[in-house]
N, C-alpha and C positions, 0 to 999 in steps of 0.2 A: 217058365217058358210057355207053357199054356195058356196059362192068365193071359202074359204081354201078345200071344199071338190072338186071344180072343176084342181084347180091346182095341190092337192093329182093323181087324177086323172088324170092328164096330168103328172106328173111326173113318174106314175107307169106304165103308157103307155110308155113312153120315156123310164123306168129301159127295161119292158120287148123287145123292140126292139131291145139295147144293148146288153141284150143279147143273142137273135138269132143272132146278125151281129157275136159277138163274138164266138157262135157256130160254127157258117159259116166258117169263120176266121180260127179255129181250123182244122176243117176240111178241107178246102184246103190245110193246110200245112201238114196234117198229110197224106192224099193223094201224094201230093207231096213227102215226106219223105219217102214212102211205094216205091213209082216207082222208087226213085235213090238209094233205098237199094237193090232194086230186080236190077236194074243196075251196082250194086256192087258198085256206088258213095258212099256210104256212112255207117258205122256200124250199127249195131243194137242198140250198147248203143250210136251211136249219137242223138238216138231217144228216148232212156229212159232218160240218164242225159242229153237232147237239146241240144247235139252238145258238147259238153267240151272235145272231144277227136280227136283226128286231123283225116278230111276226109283222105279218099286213092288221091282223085283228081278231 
């Protein structure tokens, strides 16, 4: 019981990491995505539908 309650616990530590990197992760790109649209690189709905519509350049 202690075992499984310790690697429970090592595993929800490991989830919740994952997902702050993944927060992170998101946010860099959506940073990113903000300054090449305000640089006119890139549309607005390339950032709603991720890109599916051809940049300017």
């Amino acid at each position: 019981m202690a075992r499984d309650a310790y690697y429970q616990l090592l595993q929800t530590q490991k989830n919740a990491w994952l997902a702050q990197e993944n927060v992170a992760h998101y946010e860099d790109i959506s940073k990113a995505n903000r300054l090449r649209m305000k640089d006119g690189k890139i549309y607005v709905i390339d950032i709603l539908e991720g890109g599916r519509s051809a940049a300017l350049g």
